[in-house]
VODREN-222114 format. One line per field, with one value per residue (C-alpha): residue number from 1; residue in one letter; y, x, z. Coordinates in steps of 0.05 Angstrom, whole numbers, plus 5000, padded with zeros to 4 digits. Layout:
N
seq <- (NUM	...)
type <- (A	...)
py <- (Y	...)
px <- (X	...)
pz <- (Z	...)
This chain:
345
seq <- (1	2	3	4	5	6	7	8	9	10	11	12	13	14	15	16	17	18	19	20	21	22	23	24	25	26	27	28	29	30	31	32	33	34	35	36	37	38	39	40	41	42	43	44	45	46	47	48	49	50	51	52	53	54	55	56	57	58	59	60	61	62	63	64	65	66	67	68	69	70	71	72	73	74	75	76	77	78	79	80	81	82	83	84	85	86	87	88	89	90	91	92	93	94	95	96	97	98	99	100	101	102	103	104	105	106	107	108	109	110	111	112	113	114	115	116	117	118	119	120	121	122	123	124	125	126	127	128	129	130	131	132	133	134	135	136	137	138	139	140	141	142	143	144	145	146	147	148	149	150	151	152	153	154	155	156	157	158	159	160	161	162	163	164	165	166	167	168	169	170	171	172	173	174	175	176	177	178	179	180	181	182	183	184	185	186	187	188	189	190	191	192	193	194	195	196	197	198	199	200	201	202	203	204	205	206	207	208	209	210	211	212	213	214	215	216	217	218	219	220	221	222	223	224	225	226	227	228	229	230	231	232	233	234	235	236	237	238	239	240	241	242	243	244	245	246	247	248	249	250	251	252	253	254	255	256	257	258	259	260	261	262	263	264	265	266	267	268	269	270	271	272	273	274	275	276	277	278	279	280	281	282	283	284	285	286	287	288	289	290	291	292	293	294	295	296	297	298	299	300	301	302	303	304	305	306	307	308	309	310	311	312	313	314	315	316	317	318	319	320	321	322	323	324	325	326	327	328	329	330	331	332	333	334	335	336	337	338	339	340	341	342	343	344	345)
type <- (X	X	X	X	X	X	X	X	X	X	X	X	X	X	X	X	X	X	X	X	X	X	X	X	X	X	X	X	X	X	X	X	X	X	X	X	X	X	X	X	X	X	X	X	X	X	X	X	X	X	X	X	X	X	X	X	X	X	X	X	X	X	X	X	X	X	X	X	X	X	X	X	X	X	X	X	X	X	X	X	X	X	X	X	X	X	X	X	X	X	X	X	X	X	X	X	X	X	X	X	X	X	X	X	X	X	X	X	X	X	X	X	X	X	X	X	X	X	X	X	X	X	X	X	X	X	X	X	X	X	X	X	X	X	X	X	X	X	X	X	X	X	X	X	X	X	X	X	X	X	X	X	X	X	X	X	X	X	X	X	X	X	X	X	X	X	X	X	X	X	X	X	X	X	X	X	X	X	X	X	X	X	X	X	X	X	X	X	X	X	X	X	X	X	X	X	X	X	X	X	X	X	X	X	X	X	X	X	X	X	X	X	X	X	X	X	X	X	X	X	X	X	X	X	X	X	X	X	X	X	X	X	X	X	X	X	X	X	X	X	X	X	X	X	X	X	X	X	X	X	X	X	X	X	X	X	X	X	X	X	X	X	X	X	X	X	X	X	X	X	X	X	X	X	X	X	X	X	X	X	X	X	X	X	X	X	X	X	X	X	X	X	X	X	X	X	X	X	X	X	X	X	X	X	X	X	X	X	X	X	X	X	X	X	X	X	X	X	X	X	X	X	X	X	X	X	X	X	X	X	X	X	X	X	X	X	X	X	X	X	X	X	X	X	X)
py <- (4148	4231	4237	4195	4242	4301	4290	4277	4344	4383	4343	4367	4436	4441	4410	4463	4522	4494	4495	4562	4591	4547	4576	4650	4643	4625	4677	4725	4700	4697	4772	4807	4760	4791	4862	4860	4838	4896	4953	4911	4932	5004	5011	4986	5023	5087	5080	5059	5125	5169	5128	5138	5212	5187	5131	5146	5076	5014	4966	4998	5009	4933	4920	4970	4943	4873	4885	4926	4874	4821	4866	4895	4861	4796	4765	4701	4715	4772	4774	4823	4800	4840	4839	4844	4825	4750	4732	4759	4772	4768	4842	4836	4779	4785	4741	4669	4629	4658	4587	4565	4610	4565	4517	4563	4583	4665	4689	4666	4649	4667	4635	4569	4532	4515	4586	4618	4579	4603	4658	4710	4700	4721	4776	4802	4792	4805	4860	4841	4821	4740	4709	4636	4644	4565	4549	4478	4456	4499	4461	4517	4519	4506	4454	4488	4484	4429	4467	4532	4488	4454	4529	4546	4584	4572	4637	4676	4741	4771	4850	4878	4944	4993	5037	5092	5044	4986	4922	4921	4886	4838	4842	4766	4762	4687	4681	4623	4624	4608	4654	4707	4758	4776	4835	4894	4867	4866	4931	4954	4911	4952	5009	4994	4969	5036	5069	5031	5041	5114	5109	5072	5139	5185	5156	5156	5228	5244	5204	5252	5313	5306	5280	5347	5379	5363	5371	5445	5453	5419	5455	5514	5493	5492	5553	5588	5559	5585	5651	5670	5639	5666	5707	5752	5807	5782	5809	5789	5845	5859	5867	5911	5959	5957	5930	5893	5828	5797	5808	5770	5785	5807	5850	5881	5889	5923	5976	5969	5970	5919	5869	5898	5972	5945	5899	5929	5986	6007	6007	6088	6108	6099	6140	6077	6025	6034	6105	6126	6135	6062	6039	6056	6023	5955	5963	5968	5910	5868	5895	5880	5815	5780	5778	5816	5781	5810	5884	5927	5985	6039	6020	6079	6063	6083	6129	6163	6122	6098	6026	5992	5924	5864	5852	5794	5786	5719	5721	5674	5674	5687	5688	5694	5757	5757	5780	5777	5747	5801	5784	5836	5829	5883	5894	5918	5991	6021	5960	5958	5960	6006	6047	6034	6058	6123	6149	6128	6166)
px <- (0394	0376	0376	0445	0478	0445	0472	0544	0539	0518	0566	0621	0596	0595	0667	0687	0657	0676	0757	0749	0727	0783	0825	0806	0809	0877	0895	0858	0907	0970	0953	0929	1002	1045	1011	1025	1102	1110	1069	1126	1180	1154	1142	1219	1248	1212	1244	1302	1304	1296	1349	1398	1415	1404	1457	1534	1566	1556	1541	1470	1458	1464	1418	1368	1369	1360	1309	1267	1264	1241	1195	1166	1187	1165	1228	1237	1316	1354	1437	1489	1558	1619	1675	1733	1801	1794	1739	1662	1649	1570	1554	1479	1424	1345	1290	1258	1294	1374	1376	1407	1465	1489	1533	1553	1631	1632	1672	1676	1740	1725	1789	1760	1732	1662	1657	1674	1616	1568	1522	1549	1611	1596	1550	1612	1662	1615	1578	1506	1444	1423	1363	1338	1260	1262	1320	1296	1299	1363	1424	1476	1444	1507	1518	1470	1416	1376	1384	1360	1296	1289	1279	1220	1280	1246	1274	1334	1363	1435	1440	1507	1527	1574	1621	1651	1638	1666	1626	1637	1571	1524	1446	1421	1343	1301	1227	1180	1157	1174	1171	1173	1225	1186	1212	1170	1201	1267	1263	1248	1305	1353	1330	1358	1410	1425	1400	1445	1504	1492	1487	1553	1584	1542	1577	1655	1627	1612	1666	1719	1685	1689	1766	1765	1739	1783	1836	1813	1799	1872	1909	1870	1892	1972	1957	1934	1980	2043	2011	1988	2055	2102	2153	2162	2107	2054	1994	1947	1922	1875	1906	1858	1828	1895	1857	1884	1842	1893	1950	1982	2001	2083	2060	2006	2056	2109	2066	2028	1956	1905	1877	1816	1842	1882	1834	1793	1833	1870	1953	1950	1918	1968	2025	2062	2090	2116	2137	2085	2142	2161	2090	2084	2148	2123	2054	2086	2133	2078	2031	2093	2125	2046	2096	2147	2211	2264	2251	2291	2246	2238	2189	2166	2139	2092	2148	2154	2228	2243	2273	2303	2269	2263	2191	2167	2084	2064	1996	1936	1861	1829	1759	1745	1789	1853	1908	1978	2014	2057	2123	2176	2241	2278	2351	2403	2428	2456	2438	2493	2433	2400	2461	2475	2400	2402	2461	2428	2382)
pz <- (0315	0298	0376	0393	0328	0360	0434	0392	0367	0424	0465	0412	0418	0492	0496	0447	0487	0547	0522	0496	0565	0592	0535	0549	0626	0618	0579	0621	0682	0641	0616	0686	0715	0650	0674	0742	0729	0680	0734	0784	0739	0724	0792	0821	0763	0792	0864	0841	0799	0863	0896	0841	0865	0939	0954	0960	0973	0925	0984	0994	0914	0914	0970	0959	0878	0908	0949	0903	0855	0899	0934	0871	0805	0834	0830	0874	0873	0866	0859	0838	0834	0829	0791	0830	0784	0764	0813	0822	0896	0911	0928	0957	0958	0966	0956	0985	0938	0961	0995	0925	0926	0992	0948	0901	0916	0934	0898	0835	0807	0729	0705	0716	0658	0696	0708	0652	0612	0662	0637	0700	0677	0601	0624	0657	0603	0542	0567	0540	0574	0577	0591	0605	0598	0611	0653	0674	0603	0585	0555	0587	0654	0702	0747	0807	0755	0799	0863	0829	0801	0870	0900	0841	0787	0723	0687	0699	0669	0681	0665	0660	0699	0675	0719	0680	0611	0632	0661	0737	0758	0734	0764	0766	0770	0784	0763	0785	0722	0656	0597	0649	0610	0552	0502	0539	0622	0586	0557	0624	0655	0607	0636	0712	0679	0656	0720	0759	0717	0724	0795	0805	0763	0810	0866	0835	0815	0889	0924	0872	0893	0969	0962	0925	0965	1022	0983	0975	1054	1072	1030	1050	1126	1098	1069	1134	1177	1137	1118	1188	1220	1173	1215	1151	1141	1082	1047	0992	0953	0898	0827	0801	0865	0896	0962	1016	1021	1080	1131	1176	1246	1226	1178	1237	1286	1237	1236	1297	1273	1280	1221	1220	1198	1148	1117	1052	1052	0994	0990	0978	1028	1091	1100	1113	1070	1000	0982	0927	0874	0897	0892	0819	0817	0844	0807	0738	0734	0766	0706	0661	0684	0722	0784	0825	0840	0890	0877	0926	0945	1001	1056	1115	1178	1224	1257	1187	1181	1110	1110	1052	1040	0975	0960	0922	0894	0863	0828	0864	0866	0924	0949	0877	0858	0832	0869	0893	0949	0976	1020	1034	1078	1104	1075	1121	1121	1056	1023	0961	0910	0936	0935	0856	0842	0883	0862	0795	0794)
């Protein structure tokens, strides 16, 4: 009888150590599996950090977010859909388990009932995260629920994107196993989220600053075009040195010098143009008025004959100084006004 109780105990004893080692090896795998899925995480939310600053068009950022999550977060399916008016277009796909996105409609039409219950279509219109950590069991799974379990989805989360503050995107991520979002993955989940987002305004950032930037180089083209082709002689000149920064080819051949000896040289120094009395003239109702607006004044050429002509100056930056456009346009002889202000003075 002692030795039947005995063998009940140790029997009891070795069942009981043998479910604790059970107990602890499971534990073991479920913590080195819950590591790995977080170094996973860390370790997509690094790349996708470098390729943040790197990618210029939305069609890659989707892909290349895709694909790093399946690659290195362990996902078994990764989505992003787009918001595009009333409907969510898919924007990239990755992962052995897309085969369940075959029956589902692309796009989405989110003004249908059906769809607007679905948690894509809330992460889109609510703008908060949502997460299924046991979407087999889960009373608000949609109506692809058993094809999504039939490819190995036991947890899903959907993290919204934001393009300059409002949702745009929603990033849709499948598990094969359940209870695979926990708080710390999630965290980390928020942070692409984030990354993402900021990419999307990296691109609108760059995509502004090349139109821009064309912008700059076409009207800078106009510019050239009617300055250099302008049949009337033109200059831009330094406000405050008095330098000439550019000529074009009229004024060069009024006085039948070359660009290049007219170029940095100052408006004083040549015994042509505006009569230094004339000069001071110009000089002080640009300092008055910031511009010079039909001023009839005395012009000598190279031949040492004075001419009678209207100049105009309009302030504009250029190459980083500020100056003035110059025009001037020769009046014909005894010009009425000029008349009135010599016998003036």
């Amino acid at each position: 009888m002692v030795d039947a109780v005995a063998a009940i105990v140790i029997s009891g004893v070795f069942a009981g150590l043998l479910g604790l080692l059970l107990r602890q090896r499971r534990a073991g795998r479920a913590a080195r599996a819950r590591a790995e899925r977080l170094s996973g995480f860390l370790l997509t939310l690094s790349r996708a950090n470098r390729a943040v600053l790197r990618i210029e068009d939305e069609a890659t950022l989707w892909r290349e977010a895709c694909q790093l999550c399946v690659q290195t977060g362990h996902a078994v399916l990764a989505c992003v859909y787009v918001r595009d008016g009333s409907l969510a277009r898919r924007g990239a796909t990755a992962g052995p388990a897309a085969q369940v996105l075959e029956n589902v409609p692309d796009p989405l039409d989110l003004t249908q009932p059906e769809v607007q219950a679905s948690y894509t279509a809330r992460a889109l219109r609510e703008g908060r995260r949502f997460v299924s950590n046991d979407y087999v069991l889960d009373p608000l799974a949609g109506r692809w629920r058993s094809e999504a379990v039939a490819q190995g989805v036991r947890a899903i989360a959907w993290i919204p994107l934001r393009r300059a503050g409002e949702v745009s995107a929603v990033l849709m991520l499948c598990a094969g196993q359940p209870g695979f979002f926990d708080a710390e993955l999630l965290a980390l989940l928020d942070e692409l989220g984030d990354d993402l987002s900021f990419a999307l305004d990296n691109i609108d950032a760059k995509r502004a600053q090349r139109a821009a930037q064309q912008e700059i180089a076409a009207g800078r083209d106009r510019f050239s075009a009617l300055f250099f082709g302008a049949p009337l002689p033109m200059a831009i000149v330094s406000i405050q040195e008095r330098r000439i920064v550019e000529v074009n080819q009229t004024l060069c051949d009024l006085y039948s010098l070359d660009r290049a000896a007219l170029l940095g040289s100052t408006t004083a120094l040549h015994a042509y143009g505006l009569l230094p009395e004339d000069r001071e003239r110009f000089y002080a109702v640009l300092s008055a008025e910031g511009r010079v607006s039909n001023l009839a004044l005395r012009v000598r050429d190279v031949h040492g004959e004075v001419r009678e002509a209207l100049l105009n100056a309009v302030p504009m930056p250029y190459l980083g100084e500020e100056c003035v456009l110059v025009t001037s346009l020769e009046l014909p002889d005894r010009n009425p006004a000029l008349v009135a202000r010599d016998q003036a003075g």
